[in-house]
C-alpha positions as CSV (number, residue, x, y, z in Angstrom):
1,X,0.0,0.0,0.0
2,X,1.4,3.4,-1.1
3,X,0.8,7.0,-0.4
4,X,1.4,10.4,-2.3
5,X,5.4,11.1,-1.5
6,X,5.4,12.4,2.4
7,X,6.3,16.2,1.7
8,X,5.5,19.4,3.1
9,X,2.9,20.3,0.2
10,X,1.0,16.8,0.5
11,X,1.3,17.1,4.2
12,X,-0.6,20.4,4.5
13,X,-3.1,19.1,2.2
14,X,-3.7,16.6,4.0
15,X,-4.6,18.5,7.2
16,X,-6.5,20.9,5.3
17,X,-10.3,19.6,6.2
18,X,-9.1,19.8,9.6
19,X,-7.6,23.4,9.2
20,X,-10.9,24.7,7.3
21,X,-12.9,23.1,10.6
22,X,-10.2,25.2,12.8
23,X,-10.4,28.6,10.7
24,X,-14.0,28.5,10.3
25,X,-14.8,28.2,13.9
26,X,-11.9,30.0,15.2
27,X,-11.8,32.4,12.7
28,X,-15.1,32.5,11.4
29,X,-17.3,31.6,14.7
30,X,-19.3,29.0,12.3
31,X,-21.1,26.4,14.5
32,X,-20.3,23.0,14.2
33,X,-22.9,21.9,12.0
34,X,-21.5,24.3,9.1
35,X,-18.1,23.9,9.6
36,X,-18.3,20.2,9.7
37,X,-19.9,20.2,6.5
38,X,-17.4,22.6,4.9
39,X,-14.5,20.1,6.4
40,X,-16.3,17.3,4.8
41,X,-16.6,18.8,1.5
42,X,-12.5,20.0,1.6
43,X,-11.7,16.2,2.4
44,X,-13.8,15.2,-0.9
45,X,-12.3,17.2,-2.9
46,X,-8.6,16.8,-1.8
47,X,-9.5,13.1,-1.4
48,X,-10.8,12.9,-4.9
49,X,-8.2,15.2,-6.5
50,X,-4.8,15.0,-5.1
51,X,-4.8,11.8,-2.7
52,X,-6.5,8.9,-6.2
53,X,-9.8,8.8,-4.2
54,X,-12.6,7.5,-6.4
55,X,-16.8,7.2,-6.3
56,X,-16.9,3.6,-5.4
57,X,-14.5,4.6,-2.0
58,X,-15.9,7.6,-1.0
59,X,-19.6,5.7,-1.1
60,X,-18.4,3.1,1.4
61,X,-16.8,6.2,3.4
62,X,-19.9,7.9,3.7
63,X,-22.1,4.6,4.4
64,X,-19.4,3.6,6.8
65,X,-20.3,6.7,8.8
66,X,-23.6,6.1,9.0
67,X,-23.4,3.6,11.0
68,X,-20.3,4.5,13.1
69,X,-22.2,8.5,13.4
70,X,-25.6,6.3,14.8
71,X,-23.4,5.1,17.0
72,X,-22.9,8.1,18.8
73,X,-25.6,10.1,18.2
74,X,-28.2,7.2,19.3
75,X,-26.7,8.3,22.6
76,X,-26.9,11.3,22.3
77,X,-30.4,11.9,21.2
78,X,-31.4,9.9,24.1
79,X,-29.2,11.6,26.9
80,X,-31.0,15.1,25.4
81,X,-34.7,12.7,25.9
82,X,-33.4,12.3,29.4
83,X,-32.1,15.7,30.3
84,X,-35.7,17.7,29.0
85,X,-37.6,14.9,30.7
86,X,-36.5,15.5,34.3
87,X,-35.4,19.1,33.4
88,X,-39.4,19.7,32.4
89,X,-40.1,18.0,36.3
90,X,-38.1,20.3,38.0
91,X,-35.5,17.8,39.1
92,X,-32.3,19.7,38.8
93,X,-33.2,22.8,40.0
94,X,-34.4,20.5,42.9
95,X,-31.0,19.0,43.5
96,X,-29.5,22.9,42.7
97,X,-31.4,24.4,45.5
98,X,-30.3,21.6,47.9
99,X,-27.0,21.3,47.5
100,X,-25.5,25.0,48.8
101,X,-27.1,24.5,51.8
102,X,-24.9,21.8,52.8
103,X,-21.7,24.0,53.7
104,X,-21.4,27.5,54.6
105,X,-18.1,28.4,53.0
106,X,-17.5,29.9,50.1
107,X,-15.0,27.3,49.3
108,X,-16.6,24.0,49.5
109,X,-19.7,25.6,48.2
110,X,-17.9,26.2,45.4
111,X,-16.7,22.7,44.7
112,X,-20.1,21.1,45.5
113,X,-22.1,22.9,42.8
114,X,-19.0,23.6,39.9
115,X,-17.4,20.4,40.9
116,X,-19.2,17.6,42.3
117,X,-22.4,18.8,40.9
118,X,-21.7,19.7,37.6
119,X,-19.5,16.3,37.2
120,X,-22.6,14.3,37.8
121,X,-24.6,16.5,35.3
122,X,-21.7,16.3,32.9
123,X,-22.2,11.9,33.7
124,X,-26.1,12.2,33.3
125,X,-26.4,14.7,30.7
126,X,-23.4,17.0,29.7
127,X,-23.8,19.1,26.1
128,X,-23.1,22.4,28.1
129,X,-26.0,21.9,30.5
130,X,-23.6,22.1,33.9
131,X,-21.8,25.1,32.7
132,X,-25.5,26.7,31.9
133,X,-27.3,25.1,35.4
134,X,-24.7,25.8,38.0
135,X,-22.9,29.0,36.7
136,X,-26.4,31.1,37.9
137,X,-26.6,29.1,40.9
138,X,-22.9,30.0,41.7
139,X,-23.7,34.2,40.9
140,X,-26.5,33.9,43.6
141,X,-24.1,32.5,46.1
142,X,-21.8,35.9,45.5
143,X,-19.2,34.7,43.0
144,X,-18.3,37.4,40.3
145,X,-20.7,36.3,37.4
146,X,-17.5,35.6,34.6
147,X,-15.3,33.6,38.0
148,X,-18.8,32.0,38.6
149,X,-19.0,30.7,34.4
150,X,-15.1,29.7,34.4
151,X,-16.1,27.7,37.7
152,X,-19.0,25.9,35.5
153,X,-16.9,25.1,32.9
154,X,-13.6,24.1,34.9
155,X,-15.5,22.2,37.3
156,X,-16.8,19.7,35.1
157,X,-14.5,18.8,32.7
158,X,-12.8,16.1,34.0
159,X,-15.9,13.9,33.3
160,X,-16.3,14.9,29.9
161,X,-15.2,11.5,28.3
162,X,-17.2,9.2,30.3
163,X,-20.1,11.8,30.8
164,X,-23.1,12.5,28.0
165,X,-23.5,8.6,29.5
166,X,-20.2,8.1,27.8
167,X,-20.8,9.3,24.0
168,X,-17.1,10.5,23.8
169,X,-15.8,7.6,24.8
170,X,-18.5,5.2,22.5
171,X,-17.2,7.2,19.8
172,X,-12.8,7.0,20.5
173,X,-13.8,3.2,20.9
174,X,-15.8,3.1,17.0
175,X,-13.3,5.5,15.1
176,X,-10.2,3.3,16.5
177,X,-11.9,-0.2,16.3
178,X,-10.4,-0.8,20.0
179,X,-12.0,-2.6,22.4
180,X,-13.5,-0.5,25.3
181,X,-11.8,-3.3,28.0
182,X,-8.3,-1.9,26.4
183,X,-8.8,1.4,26.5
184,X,-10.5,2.5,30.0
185,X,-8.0,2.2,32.7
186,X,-5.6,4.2,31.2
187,X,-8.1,6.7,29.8
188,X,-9.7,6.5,33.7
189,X,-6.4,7.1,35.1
190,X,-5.5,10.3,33.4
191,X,-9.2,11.8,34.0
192,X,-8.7,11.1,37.8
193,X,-5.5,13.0,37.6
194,X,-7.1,16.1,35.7
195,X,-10.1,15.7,38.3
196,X,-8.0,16.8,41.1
197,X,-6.6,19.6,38.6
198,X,-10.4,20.9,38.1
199,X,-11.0,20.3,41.5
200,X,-7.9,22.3,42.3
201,X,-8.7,25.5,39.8
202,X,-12.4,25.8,41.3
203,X,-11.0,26.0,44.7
204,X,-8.3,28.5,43.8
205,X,-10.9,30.7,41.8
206,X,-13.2,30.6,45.1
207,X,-10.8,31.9,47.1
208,X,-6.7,31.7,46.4
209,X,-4.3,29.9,48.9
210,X,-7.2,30.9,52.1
211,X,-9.5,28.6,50.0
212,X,-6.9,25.9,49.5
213,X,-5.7,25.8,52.8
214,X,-9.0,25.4,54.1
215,X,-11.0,23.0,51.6
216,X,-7.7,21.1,50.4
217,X,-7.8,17.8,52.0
218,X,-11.6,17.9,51.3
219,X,-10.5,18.8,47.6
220,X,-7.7,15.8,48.1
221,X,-10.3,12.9,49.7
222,X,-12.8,13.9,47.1
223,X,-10.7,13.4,44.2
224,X,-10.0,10.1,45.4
225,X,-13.2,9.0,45.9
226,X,-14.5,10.2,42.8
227,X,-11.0,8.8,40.6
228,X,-11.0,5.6,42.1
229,X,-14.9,5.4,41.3
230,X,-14.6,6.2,37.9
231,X,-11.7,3.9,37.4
232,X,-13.6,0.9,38.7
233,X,-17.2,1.4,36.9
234,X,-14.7,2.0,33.8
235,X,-12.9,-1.8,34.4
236,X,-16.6,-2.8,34.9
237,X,-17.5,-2.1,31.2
238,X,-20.1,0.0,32.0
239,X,-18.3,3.0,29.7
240,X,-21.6,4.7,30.0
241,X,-22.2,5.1,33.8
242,X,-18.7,5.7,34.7
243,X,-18.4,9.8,35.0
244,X,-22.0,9.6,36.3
245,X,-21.2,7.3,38.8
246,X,-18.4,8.7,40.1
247,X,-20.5,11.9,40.1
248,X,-23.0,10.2,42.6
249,X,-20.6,8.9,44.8
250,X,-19.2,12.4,45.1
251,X,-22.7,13.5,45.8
252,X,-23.1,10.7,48.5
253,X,-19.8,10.9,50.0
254,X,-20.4,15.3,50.5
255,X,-23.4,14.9,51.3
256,X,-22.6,12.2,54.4
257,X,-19.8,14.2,55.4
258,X,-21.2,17.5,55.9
259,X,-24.4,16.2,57.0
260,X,-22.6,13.7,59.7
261,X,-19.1,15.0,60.1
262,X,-19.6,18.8,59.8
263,X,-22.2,18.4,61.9
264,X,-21.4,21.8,63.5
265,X,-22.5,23.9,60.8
266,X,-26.1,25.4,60.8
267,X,-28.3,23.7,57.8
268,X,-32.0,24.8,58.6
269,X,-32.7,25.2,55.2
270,X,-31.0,22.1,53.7
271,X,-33.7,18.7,53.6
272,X,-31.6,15.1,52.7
273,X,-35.2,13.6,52.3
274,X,-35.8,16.8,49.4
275,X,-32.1,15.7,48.3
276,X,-33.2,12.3,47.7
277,X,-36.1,12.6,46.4
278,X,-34.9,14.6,43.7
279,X,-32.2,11.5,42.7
280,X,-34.8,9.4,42.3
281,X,-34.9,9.5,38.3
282,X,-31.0,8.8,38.5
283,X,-31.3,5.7,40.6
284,X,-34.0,4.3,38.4
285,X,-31.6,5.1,35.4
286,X,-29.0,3.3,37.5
287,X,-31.1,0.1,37.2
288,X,-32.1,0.2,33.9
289,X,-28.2,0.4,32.4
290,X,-27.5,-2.1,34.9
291,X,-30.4,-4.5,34.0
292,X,-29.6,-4.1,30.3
293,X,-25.8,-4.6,30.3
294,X,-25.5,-7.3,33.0
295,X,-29.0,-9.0,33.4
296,X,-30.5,-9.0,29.9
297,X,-27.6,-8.1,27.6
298,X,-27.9,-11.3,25.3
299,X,-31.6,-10.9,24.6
300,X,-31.3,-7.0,24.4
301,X,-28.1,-7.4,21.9
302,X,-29.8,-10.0,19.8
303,X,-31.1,-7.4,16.7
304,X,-28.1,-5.2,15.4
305,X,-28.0,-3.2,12.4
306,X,-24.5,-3.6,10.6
307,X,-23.4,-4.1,6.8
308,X,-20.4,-5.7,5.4
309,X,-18.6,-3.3,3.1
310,X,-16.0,-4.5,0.3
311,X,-12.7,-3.2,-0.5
312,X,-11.6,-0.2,-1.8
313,X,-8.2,1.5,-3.0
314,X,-7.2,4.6,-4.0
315,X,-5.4,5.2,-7.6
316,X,-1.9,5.4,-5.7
317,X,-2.7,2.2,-4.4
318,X,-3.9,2.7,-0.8
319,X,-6.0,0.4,0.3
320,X,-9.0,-0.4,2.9
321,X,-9.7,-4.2,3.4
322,X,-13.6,-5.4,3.3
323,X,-15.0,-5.6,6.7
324,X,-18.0,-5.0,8.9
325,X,-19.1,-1.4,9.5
326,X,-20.0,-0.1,13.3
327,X,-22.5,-2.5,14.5
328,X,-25.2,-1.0,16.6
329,X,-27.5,-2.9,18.8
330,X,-31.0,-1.9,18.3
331,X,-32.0,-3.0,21.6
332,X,-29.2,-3.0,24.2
333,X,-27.6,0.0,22.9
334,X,-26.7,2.6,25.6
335,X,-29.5,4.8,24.0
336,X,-32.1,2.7,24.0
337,X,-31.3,1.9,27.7
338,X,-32.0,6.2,28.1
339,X,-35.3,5.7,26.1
340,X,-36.9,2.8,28.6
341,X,-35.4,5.6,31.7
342,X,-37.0,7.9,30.0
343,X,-40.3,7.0,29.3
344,X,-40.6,5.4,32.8
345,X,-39.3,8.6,34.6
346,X,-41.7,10.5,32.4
347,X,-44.9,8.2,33.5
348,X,-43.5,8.5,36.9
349,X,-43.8,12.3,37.2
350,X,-47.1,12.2,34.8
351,X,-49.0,9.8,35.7
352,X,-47.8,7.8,38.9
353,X,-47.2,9.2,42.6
354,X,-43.9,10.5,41.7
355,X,-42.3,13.6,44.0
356,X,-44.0,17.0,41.8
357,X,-41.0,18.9,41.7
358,X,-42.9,21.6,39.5
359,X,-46.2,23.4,40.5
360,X,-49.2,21.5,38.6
361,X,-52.1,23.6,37.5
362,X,-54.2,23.1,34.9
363,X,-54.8,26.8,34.8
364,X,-51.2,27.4,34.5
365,X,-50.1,25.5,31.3
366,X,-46.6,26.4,31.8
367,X,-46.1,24.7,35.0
368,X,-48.1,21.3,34.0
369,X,-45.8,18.5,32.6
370,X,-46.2,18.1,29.3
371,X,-44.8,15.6,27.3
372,X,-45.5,17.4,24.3
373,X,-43.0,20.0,25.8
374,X,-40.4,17.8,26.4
375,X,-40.3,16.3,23.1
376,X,-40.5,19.7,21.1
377,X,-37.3,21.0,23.2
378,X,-35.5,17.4,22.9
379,X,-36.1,17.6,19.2
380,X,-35.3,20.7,18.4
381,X,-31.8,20.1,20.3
382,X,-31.2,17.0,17.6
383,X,-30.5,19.1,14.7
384,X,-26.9,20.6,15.1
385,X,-25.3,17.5,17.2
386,X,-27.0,15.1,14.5
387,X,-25.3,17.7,11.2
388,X,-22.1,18.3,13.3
389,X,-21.6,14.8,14.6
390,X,-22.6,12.8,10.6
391,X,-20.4,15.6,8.4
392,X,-17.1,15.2,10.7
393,X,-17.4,11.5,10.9
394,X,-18.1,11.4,7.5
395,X,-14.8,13.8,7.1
396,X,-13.1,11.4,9.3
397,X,-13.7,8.4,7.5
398,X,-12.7,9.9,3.8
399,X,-9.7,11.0,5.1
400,X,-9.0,7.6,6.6
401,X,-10.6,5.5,3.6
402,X,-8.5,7.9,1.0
403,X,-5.0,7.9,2.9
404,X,-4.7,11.1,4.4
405,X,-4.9,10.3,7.8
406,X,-2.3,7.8,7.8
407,X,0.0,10.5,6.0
408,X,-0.5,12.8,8.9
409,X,0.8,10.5,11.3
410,X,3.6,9.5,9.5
411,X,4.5,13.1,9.1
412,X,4.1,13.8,13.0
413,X,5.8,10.8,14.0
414,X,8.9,11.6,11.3
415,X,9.2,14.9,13.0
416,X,7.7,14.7,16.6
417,X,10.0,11.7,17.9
418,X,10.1,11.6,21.6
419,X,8.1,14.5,22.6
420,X,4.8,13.2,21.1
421,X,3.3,12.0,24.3
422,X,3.3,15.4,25.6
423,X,2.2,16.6,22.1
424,X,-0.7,14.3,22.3
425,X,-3.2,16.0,24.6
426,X,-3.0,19.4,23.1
427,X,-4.0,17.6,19.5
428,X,-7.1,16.5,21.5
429,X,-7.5,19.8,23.4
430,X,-7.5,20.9,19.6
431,X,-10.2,18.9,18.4
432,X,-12.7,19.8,21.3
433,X,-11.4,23.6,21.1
434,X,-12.1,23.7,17.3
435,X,-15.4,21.7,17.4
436,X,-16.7,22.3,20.9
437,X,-16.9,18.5,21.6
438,X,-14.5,15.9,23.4
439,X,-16.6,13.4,20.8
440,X,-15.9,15.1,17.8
441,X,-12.4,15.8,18.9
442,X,-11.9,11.7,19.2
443,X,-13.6,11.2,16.0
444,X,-11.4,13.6,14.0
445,X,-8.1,12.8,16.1
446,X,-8.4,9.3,17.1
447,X,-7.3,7.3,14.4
448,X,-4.4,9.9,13.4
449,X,-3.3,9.3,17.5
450,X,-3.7,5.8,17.2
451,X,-1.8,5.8,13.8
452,X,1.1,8.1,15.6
453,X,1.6,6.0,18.3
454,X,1.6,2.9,16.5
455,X,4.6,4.7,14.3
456,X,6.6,5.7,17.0
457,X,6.0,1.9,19.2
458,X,4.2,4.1,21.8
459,X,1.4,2.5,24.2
460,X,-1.6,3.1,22.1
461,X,-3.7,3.0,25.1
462,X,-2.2,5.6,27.1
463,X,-1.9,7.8,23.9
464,X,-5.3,7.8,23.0
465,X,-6.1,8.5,27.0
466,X,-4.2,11.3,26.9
467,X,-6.2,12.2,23.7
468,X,-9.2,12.1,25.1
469,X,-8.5,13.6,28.3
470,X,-7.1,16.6,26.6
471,X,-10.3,16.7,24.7
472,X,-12.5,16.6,27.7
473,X,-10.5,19.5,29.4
474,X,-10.1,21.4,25.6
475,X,-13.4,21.4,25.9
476,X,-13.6,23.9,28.6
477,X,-12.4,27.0,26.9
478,X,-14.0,26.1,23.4
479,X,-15.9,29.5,22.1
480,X,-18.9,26.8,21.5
481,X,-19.1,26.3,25.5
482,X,-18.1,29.5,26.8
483,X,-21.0,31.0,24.9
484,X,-23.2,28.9,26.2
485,X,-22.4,29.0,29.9
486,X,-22.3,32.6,29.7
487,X,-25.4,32.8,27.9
488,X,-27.4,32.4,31.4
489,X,-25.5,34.6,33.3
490,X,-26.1,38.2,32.9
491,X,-23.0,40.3,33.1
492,X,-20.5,37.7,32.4
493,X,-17.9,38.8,30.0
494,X,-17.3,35.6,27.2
495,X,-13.6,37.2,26.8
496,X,-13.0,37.2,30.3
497,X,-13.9,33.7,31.0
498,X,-12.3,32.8,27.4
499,X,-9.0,34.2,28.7
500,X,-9.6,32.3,32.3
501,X,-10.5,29.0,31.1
502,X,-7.8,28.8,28.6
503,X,-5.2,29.6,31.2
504,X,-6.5,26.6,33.6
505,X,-7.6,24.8,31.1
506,X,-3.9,24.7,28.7
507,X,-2.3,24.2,32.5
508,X,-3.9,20.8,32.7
509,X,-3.4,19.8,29.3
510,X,0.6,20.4,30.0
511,X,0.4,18.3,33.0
512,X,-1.5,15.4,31.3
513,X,1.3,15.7,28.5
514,X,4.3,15.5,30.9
515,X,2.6,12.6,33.1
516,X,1.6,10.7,29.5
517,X,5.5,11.4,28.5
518,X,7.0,10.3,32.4
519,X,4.4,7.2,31.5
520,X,6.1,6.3,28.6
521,X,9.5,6.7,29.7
522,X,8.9,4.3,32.5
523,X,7.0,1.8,30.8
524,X,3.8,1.9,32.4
């Protein structure tokens, strides 16, 4: 199998869908949706007139990322079913209102709601909703409105890859063809480490050194708990639980310290039975993944759409072997797992004796639950993820299919050599800067890591972990999620917090790198 000759012009051809994506969204402030589709139309052209790509490849390409883009989006559809469904019932700004009462300080206030609250949003639902819900909670505990949006956005990004019930990590396993068992515990590892980072940035924005000082071993035990929980629902194989688990525990674990331990501090206002009650949708959803990955996975797994695709080859000679596309389990997929939570929850709070979280009138048609509501606002959410997510897949896979992506990591590993591993997380803090997504940024980036690190005899593993953990924390100070956290705070400046969260958020991308590259060097 060939390739155009490996020089500087075919090189930057190569890389130019992914530099149109970067300029338009950078440059340009396009939305994912349009840039994506502009990407996808450079690597068609390029594919088709300098790299020997022909109809009969780019039509398996493009049916190639049906599948692969279902894969993803199935999940994601559903997690947006989810989030409107006990959005609509009041349940988060339930848990919201609940959880600063627990602690009096500034500090720990601070890293229960941007921290441990907004990592299990990021687990249950994620797509800029813990930004959005806790940066207003944060401005009306007294935190400057920009600090209080940086604090959304820091706080949660640790949990990126195995939050959104795992979409970003669904989609690194489908664009590399690894196996999810191979991939979590280094991925889990490096998240941990960036958790305490987050952790660490909140508590330093909250308050300096005093704040530290005073919340630190909190900060320290926390990060522990929540690491070490991630890491083992990750070895479990439940991918899609794993941030949202750890986000419970977090919960649990505060909640039983400040309520048993701290017992000094005056809570009047704070109700664990309210608490609780307000969780119930996320135990339920608890169940049901449990129930369909452990309990009923063979009968749930037994219808799959898939297609068998033949072989294709460039003119030069490149070629793709015939295989399977993505399979995708009709069933026992991880969004048809958020459908049945859904519609139960939703019977739950419409029909049944579920807790009313909302005020029910049927003079008041805004405040009765409507499920007509909560489609309208999931559906309309659909549109730019579906776009975004199908054209850069679809850009993916053409470069892949036509050769170009293997030329780029032949170029980086000819001229990267032994600082690649601390190379490797900024290429994923890249991808999510650029497209505003850790799952994009995996789709895009993935293979070319994989390809890289494979070049240069490097754990693929722990490259692509450090991929995707410097697209969860690149995902912090993308324009695409500043704008949308300060969008609900009034008075926030989206060039102040820009300039904040790129500071932290570049910080923990360098210290991912040098712990990937201290990794490497010892042989772990």
């Amino acid at each position: 199998m060939v390739l155009p000759t490996l020089n500087f012009f075919n090189v930057l051809l190569a890389a130019l869908p992914i530099l149109v994506v970067l300029y338009l969204m950078v440059g340009r402030h396009w939305g994912g949706s349009k840039a994506g589709l502009a990407g996808w139309g450079t690597a068609v052209l390029v594919g088709v007139v300098f790299f020997g790509a022909g109809g009969k490849l780019l039509v398996v390409a493009w049916g190639k990322s049906v599948l692969l883009a279902l894969f993803v989006l199935y999940v994601i559809w559903m997690a947006l079913l989810l989030y409107h469904t006990v959005n609509e019932a009041g349940v988060i700004e339930a848990i919201g209102r609940e959880m600063p009462a627990l602690a009096q300080d500034k500090p720990a206030q601070a890293l229960l709601l941007a921290w441990i609250f907004g990592s299990f949003l990021q687990g249950a639902t994620g797509f800029g909703v813990p930004a959005a819900v806790v940066a207003p909670l944060l401005v009306g505990m007294g935190f400057a409105p920009s600090t209080a949006v940086t604090m959304g956005l820091l706080g949660h990004a640790w949990a990126v890859t195995f939050g959104s019930l795992g979409s970003s990590f669904l989609s690194l396993m489908a664009t590399t063809g690894l196996p999810g068992e191979m991939l979590a515990s280094s991925a889990a590892v490096l998240l941990g480490i960036s958790g305490f980072a987050c952790g660490l940035g909140v508590l330093w924005l909250a308050g300096g050194m005093t704040a530290v000082r005073r919340r630190g071993f909190f900060l320290l035990v926390m990060s522990v708990i929540m690491g070490v929980s991630q890491w083992v629902i990750a070895m479990a194989g439940l991918w899609t639980v794993a941030a949202f688990g750890a986000g419970l525990v977090g919960l649990i674990a505060s909640v039983l310290y400040f309520t048993r331990v701290a017992n000094g501090q005056n809570r009047a206002d704070f109700s664990l039975n309210r608490l609780m009650r307000a969780f119930t949708p996320y135990m339920l959803l608890i169940v049901i993944i449990v129930l369909g990955r452990i309990v009923f996975k063979g009968v749930l797994n037994s219808v799959n759409l898939n297609y068998n695709f033949p072989a294709v080859a460039t003119s030069f000679g490149w070629e793709t072997a015939a295989g399977s596309g993505r399979s995708v389990s009709v069933f026992g997929h991880a969004g048809a797992l958020l459908l049945y939570t859904s519609l139960l929850i939703f019977a739950w709070f419409r029909w049944g004796n579920g807790l009313r979280l909302i005020p029910q009138s049927k003079n008041d048609k805004a405040s009765v639950y409507d499920g007509r509501i909560v489609w309208q606002k999931t559906r309309k959410g659909w549109v730019k993820p579906t776009i975004g997510i199908y054209s850069l897949v679809a850009m993916a896979l053409t470069m892949q299919h036509a050769g170009m992506t293997q030329m780029l990591a032949e170029a980086l590993s000819a001229n990267t050599g032994a600082i690649f591993p601390v190379l490797s997380p900024f290429i994923g803090a890249l991808g999510a800067f650029m497209t505003g997504s850790n799952t994009n940024s995996n789709v895009v980036f993935g293979q070319l890591q994989q390809g890289t690190a494979v070049a240069l005899n490097l754990s693929v593993p722990l490259i692509l972990a450090a991929q995707t953990t410097g697209g969860a924390i690149g995902g912090l100070f993308a324009p695409a999620k500043v704008l949308v956290g300060v969008s609900t705070v009034e008075g926030a400046d989206d060039g102040e917090v820009l300039k904040q969260a790129t500071f932290y958020g570049l910080a923990i991308v360098l210290i991912i790198g040098l712990i990937t590259l201290a990794a490497i060097l010892i042989g772990v």
